[in-house]
C-alpha positions in Angstrom: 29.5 75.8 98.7 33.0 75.0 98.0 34.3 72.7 100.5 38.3 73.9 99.7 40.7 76.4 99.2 43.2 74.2 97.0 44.0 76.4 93.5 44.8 73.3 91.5 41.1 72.0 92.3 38.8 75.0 92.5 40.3 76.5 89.1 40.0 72.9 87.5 36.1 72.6 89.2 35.7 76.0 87.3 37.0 75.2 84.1 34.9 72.2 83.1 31.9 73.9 85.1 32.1 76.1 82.3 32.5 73.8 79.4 29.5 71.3 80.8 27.4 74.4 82.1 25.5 72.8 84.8 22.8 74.8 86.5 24.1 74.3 90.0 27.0 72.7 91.6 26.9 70.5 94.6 30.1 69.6 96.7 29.7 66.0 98.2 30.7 66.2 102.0 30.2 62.6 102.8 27.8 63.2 105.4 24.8 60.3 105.3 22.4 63.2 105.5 23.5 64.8 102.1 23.1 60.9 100.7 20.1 60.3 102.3 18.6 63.6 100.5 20.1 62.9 97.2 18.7 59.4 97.0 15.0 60.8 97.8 15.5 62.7 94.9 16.5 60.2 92.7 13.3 58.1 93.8 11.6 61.2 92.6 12.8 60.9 89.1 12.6 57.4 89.3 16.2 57.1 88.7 16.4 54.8 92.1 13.4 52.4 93.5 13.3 52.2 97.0 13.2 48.3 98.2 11.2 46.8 100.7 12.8 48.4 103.8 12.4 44.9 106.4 13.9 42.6 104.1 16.7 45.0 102.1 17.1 47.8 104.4 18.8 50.8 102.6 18.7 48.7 98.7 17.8 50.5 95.9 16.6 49.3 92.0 18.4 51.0 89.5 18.0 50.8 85.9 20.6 51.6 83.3 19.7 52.2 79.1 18.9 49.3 77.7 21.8 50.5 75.1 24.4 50.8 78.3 24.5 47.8 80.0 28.3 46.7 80.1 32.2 48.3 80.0 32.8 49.2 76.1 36.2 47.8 75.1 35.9 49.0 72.0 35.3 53.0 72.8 38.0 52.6 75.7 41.2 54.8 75.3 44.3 55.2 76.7 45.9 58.4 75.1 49.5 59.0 75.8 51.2 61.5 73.7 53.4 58.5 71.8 50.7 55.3 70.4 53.7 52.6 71.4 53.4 53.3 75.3 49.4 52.8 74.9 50.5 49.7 73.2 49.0 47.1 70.7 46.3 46.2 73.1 45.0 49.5 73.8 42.9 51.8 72.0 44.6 55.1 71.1 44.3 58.3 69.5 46.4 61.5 70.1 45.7 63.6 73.0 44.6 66.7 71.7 42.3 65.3 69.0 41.0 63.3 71.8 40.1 66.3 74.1 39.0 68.6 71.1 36.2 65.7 70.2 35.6 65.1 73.7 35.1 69.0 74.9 32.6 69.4 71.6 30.7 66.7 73.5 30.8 68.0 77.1 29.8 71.1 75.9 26.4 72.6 78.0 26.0 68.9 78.3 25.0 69.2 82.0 23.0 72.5 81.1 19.9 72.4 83.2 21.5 69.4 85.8 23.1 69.6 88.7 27.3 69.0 88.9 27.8 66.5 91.8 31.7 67.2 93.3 32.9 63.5 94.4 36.1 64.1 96.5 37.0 60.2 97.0 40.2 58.2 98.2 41.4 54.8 96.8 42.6 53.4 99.6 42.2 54.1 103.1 42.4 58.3 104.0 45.7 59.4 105.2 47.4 55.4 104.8 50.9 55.6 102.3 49.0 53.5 99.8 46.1 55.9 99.5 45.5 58.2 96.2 43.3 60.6 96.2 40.6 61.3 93.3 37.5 64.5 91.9 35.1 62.9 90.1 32.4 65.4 88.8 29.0 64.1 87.5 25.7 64.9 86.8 24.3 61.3 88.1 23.2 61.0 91.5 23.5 56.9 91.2 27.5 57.5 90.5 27.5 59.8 93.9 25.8 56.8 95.9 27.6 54.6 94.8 30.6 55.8 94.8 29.9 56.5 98.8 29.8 52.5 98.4 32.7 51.5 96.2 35.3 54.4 97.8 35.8 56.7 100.9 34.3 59.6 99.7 33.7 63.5 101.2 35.4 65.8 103.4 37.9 63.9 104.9 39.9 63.4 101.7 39.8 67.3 100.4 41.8 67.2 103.6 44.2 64.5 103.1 45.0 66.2 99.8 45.3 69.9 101.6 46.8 72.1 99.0 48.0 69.4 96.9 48.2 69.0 93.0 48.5 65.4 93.3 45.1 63.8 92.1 43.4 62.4 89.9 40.9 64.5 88.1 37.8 62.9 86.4 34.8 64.2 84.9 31.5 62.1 83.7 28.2 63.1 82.2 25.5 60.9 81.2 25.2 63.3 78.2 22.5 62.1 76.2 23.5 58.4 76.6 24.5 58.4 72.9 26.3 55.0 71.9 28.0 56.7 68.8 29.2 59.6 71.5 30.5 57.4 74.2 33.8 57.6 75.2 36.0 56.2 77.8 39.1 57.7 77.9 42.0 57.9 80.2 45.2 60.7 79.8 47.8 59.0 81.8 50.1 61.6 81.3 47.5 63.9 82.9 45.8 62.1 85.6 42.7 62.5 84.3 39.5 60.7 83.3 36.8 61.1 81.1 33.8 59.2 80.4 30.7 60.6 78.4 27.0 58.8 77.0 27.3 56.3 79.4 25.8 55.4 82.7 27.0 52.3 83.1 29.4 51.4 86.4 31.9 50.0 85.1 32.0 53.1 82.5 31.4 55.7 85.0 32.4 54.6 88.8 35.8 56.3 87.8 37.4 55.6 91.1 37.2 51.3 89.7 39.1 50.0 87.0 39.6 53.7 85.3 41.6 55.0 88.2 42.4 52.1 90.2 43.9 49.8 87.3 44.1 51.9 84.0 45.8 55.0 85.6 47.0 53.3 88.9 49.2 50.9 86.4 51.0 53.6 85.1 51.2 55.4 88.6 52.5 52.3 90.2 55.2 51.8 87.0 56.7 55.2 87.7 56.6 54.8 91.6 57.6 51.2 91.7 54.4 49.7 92.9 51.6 47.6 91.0 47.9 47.9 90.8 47.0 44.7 89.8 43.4 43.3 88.8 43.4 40.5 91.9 41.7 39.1 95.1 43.4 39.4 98.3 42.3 36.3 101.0 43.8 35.2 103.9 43.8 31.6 104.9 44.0 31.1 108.2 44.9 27.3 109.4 44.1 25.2 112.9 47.0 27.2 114.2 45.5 30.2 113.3 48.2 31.5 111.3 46.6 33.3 108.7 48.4 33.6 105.2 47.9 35.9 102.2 47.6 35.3 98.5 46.7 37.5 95.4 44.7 35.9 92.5 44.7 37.0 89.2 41.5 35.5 87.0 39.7 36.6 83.6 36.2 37.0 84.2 34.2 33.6 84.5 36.9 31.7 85.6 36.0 31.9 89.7 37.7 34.6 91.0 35.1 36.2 93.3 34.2 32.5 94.6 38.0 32.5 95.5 37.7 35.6 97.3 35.2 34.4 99.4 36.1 30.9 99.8 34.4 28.7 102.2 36.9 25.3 103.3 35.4 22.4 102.9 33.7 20.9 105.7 36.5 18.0 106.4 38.5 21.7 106.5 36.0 23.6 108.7 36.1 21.1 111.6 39.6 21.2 112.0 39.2 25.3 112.4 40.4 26.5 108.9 39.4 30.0 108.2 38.9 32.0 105.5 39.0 36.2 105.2 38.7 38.1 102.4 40.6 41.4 102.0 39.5 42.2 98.1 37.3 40.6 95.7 39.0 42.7 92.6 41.9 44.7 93.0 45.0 44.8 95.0 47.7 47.5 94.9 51.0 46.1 95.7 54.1 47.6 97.6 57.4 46.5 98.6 57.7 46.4 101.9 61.2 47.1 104.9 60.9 43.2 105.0 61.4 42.5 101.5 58.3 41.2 101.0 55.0 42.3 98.2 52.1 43.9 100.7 48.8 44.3 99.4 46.0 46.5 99.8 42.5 46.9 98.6 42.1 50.5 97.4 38.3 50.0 97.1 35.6 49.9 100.1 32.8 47.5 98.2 31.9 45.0 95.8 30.7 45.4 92.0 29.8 42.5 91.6 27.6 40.1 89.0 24.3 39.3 89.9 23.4 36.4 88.3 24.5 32.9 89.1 25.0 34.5 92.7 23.1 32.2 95.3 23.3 31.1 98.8 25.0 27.9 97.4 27.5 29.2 95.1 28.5 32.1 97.5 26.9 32.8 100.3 29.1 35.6 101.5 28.3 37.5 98.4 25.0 37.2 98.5 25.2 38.3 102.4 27.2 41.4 101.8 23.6 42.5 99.6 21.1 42.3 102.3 21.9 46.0 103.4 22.8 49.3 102.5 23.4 47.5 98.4 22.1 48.9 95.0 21.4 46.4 92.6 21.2 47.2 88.6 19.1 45.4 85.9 18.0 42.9 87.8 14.1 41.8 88.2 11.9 43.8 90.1 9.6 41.1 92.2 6.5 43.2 92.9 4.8 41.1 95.5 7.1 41.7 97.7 9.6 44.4 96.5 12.5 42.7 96.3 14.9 41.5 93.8 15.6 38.5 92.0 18.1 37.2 89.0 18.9 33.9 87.3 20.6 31.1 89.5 19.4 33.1 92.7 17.3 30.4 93.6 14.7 28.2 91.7 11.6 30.5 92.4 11.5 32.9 90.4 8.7 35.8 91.0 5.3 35.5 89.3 4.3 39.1 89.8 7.5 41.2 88.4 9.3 43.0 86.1 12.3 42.9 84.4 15.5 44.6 84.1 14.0 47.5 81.5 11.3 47.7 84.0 8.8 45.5 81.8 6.2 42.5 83.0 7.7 39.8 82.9 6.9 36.2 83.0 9.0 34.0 84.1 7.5 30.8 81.7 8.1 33.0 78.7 11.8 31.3 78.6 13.0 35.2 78.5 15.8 36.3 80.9 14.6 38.5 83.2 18.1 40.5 84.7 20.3 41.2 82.3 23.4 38.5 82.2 25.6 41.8 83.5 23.6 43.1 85.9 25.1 44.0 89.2 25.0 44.8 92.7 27.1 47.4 94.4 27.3 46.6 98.2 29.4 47.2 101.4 32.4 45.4 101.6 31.8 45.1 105.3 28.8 43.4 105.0 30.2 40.4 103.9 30.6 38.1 106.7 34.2 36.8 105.8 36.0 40.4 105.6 39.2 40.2 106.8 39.9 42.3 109.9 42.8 43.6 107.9 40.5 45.1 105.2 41.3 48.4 106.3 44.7 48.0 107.4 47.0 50.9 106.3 50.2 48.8 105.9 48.4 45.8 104.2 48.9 42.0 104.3 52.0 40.6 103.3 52.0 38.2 99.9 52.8 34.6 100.4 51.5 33.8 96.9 50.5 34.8 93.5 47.8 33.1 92.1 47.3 32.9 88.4 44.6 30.6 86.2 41.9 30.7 83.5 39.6 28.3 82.0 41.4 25.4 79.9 39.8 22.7 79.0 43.0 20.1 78.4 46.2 22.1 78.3 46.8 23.5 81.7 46.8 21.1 84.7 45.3 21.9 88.3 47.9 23.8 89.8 51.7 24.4 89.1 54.6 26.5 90.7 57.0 28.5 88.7 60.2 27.8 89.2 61.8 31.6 90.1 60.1 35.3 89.7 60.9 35.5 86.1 59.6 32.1 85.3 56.6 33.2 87.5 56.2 36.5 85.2 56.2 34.1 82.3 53.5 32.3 83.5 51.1 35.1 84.1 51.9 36.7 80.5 50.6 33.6 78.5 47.6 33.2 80.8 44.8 32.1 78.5 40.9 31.1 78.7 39.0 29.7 76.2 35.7 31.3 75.8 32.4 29.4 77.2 28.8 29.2 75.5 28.2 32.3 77.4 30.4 34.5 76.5 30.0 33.8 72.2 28.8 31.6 70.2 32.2 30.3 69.3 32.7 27.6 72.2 36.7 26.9 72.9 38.3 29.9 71.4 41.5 30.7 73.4 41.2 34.5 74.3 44.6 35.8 75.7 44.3 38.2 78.9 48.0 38.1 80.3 48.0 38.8 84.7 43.8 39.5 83.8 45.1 42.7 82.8 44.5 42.8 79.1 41.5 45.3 79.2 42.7 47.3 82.3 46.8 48.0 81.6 46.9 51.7 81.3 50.7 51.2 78.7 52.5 49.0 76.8 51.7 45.4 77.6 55.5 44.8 76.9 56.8 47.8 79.1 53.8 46.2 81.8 55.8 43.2 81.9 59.0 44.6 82.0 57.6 46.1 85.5 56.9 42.9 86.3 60.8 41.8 86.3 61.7 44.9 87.2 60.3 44.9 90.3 61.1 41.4 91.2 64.7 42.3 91.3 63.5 44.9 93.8 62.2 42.0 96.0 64.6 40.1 98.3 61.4 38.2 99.6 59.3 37.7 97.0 56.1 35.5 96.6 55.8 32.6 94.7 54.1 32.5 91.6 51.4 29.4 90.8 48.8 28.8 87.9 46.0 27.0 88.8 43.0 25.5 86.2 39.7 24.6 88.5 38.1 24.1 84.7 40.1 20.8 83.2 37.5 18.0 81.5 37.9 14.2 81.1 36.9 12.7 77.5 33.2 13.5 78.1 33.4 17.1 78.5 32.5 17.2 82.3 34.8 19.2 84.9 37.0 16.8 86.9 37.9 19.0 89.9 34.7 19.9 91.6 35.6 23.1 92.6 34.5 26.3 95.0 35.2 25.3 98.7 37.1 22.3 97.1 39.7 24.5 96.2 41.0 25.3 99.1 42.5 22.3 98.5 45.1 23.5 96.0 45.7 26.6 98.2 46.9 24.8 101.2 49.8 22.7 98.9 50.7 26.5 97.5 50.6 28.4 100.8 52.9 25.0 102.4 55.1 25.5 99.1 55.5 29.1 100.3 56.7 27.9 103.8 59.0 25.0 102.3 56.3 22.5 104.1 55.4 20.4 101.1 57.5 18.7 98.2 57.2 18.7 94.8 58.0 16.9 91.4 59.4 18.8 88.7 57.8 18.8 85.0 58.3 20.8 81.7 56.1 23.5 83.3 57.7 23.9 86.5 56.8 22.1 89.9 53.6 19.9 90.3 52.2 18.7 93.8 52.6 14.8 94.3 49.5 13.2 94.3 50.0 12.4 98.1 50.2 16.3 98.7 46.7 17.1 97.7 43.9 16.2 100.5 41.5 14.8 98.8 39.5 13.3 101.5 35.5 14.1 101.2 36.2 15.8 98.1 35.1 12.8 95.8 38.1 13.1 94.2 40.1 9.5 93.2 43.7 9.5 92.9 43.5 8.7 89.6 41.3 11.5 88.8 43.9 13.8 90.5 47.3 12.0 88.2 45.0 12.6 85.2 44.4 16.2 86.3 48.3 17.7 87.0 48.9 15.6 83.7 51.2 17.2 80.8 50.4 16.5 77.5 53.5 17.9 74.9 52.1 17.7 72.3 48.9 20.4 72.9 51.3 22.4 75.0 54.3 22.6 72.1 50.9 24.0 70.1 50.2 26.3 72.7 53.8 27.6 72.4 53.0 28.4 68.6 49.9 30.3 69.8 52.3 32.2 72.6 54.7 33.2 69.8 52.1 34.4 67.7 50.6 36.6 70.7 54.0 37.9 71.8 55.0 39.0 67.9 52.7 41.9 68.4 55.2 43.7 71.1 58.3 43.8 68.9 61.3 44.6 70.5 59.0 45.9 73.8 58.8 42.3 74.9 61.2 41.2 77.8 64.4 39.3 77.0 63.5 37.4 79.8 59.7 36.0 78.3 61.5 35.4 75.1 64.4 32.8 76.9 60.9 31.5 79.2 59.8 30.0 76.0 62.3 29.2 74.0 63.3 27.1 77.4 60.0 25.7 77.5 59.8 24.7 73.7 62.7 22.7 74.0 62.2 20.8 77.4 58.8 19.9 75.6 60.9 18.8 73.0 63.2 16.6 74.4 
């Protein structure tokens, strides 16, 4: 039964129920009854394993192929009618070839499967930053989770009434053929679609497809920004509590940031921390001036492994109810889950993340390195009592960094907005042992947007300045680097809780309640500004870390040069002065 009247939705419904020919169609009305039915199907097919129900009430085992296990850059496209506004760093082709190839695929390739019809909000219902999405599937794990990631059901076919104005997306696992999968986003259109995958970072469309990819390019034409950052609150003995966003590539600490936990020095004296999002913050100028934030999503993707009571314990919290986990090991003797750096017991009675024995001796991995849990966002004991806020949380701070070795020192401060968009365009990490076998590589993800900027990288920027002449109160901009080394190769700055640290000299900056010295790259704490105390940190330790050396950073300005040659005459006036300016105070 059709749970609207809107023209614009039931005739699109129609239209792709014919091209995908499902044998029945099933409106989602977000009732926990319809979930609760759909998941004891999908323990029928074995598409979801029921967990053991005292120690992971409401979890669920999910496996994905063994050939779908991660986002695919590579079959990711944004087609816009022109290739310059998808830009250099996008995948393109033409619209219209692109739908022509895609509907040859779709076609009768839900026949005999049910159509699942996911009405879902990004944002909270009815708030001014909320946008409204249709995703149509034939996977009962996307409809679940999605009820985890988003506000889903009848309460946003409402919000929309008799609206045009959403974002349509459609998604079939097909037959989960690698050579057929596609990713593909129609900015022009509003729409999504993503076939042979079911993946969810491929086919959660509400996530980085509609909430970064299409959102971008929303948010350029509407003067906001959807932005691929963490939103926490630190709140201080005076309980004040005070926003940033953080902007990180992946393995560089982000979600550890979003759930921070001070020090203990820092937890005596009553400092707090609250986290709003662990991902992604959409961003609006607010009566006051000011940047305020929202998270448009209601739960947590996050990586599995390396996820442990001592690395974050708020994560791992948020996963104890109501959570489905993917690709991680199956422990049978109990019926619960387990993945590397968990703990240091791993199960002797289990299987792995295809569902195979496994032994744990046998040096094999037994989750897959990207396997993930989808759980609650207000599970996790640290959620911010703003988290679903319809005006959002004003922005103090933004928070840039990556993983440098030598170049970049702990933290700096730009010196204005456009100096501040500067510094999150040549943000940099250098790859890890874990990511390739090529250790040190420098891998250029400018704001941690590189993979998820729905246009031109160049016009993306221009946004940037754009809007901070918009701002008459706008947050200052910082680059942090938790990940320097001393001569040895072992991190200096220890880290998690630790760097809280940092954040209290950026969030005093913001309120003029800490000095600063000035170097080539823009304002550094002084030495006496950073607490160091039970952080087993030396002073000397901290000098070496906010060090500049010229000489790797005037190379780093021939590797910026290089990157920014791609975007032509797209690339901001204003970068192009930010390093000539830079080149030459290195220089003097």
């Amino acid at each position: 039964m059709k749970l609207t009247d809107n023209v614009h939705i039931t005739k699109w419904v129609d239209e792709m129920t014919a091209l995908v020919k499902p044998e029945k169609v099933v409106w989602i009305d977000g009732s926990e009854a319809q979930l609760e039915e759909l998941r004891h199907e999908a323990m029928a097919t074995g598409e979801l394993i029921k967990l053991n129900e005292e120690k992971l009430p409401g979890c669920y085992l999910h496996r994905s192929d063994p050939n779908d296990v991660a986002r695919v850059e590579g079959r990711t496209f944004i087609c816009s009618k022109r290739q310059e506004d998808a830009g250099p760093t996008n995948n393109w082709m033409d619209p219209q070839e692109m739908y022509k190839k895609l509907y040859e695929i779709y076609d009768g390739a839900m026949a005999g499967r049910t159509m699942y019809v996911i009405p879902y909000s990004m944002g909270v219902v009815g708030s001014d930053f909320a946008k409204y999405g249709i995703e149509l599937t034939d996977s009962i794990y996307v409809v679940v989770s999605m009820a985890i990631m988003t506000r889903i059901g009848k309460a946003v076919l409402d919000a929309i009434g008799d609206s045009a104005d959403y974002i349509k997306g459609l998604h079939s696992k097909a037959e989960l053929d690698p050579e057929k999968r596609y990713i593909v986003h129609f900015p022009e259109d509003n729409t999504i679609m993503s076939v042979n995958s079911g993946y969810g970072g491929n086919v959660l469309l509400g996530k980085k497809c509609f909430a970064l990819r299409i959102a971008s390019t929303l948010g350029r034409n509407e003067d906001w920004m959807a932005e691929h950052m963490l939103i926490l609150g630190v709140e201080n003995p005076q309980g004040e509590v005070r926003y940033v966003c953080g902007a990180f590539p992946s393995a560089c600490g982000k979600t550890n940031l979003a759930m921070l936990i001070p020090p203990e020095a820092y937890r005596e004296k009553g400092w707090k921390c609250w986290t709003v999002g662990d991902d992604i913050a959409w961003l609006r100028i607010g009566e006051d001036g000011r940047l305020w934030a929202v998270n448009p999503e209601n739960g947590f993707f996050g990586v599995a492994p390396g996820t442990s009571a001592k690395s974050n314990p708020n994560a791992l919290a948020a996963t104890k109810k109501n959570t489905i986990f993917t690709n991680v090991v199956h422990n049978l003797d109990d019926n619960t889950v387990w993945w590397e750096g968990m703990d240091k017991n791993p199960p002797k009675n289990a299987e792995n993340w295809k569902g195979e024995p496994w032994d744990c001796t046998d040096g094999s991995k037994g989750a897959h390195p990207n396997s993930r849990f989808t759980a609650p966002a207000i599970n996790c004991p640290c959620i911010s009592s703003e988290f679903e806020s319809k005006q959002g949380v004003p922005i103090s701070a933004i928070i840039f960094g990556g993983r440098r070795a030598k170049t970049a020192p702990l933290v700096y401060q730009s010196r204005n907005w456009d100096h501040g968009v500067f510094v999150g365009s040549i943000m940099a990490s250098e790859t890890t042992a874990a990511a390739t076998g090529q250790v040190g590589v420098v891998r250029r993800d400018p704001m941690a947007m590189r993979p998820f900027c729905g246009y031109n990288m160049g016009d993306y920027w221009q946004h940037w300045i754009d809007m901070g002449k918009k701002l008459s109160n706008p947050p200052k901009i910082f680059n942090v680097n938790w990940f320097r080394t001393d001569e040895q190769g072992n991190f200096e700055w220890p880290g998690f809780g630790d760097n809280l640290r940092v954040v209290e000299w950026v969030l005093r900056r913001c309120f003029d309640e800490a000095g600063a010295v000035e170097t080539e790259l823009g304002y550094e704490p002084k030495a006496e500004d950073i607490n160091l105390d039970g952080s087993g940190v030396t002073a000397e330790t901290l000098e070496d870390l906010l060090k500049v050396d010229k000489k790797l950073w005037l190379e780093e300005c021939a590797g910026i040069r290089e990157y920014y040659a791609q975007f032509g005459d797209k690339l901001p006036k204003e970068l192009a002065e930010e390093i000539d300016a830079l080149e030459a105070k290195l220089s003097e």
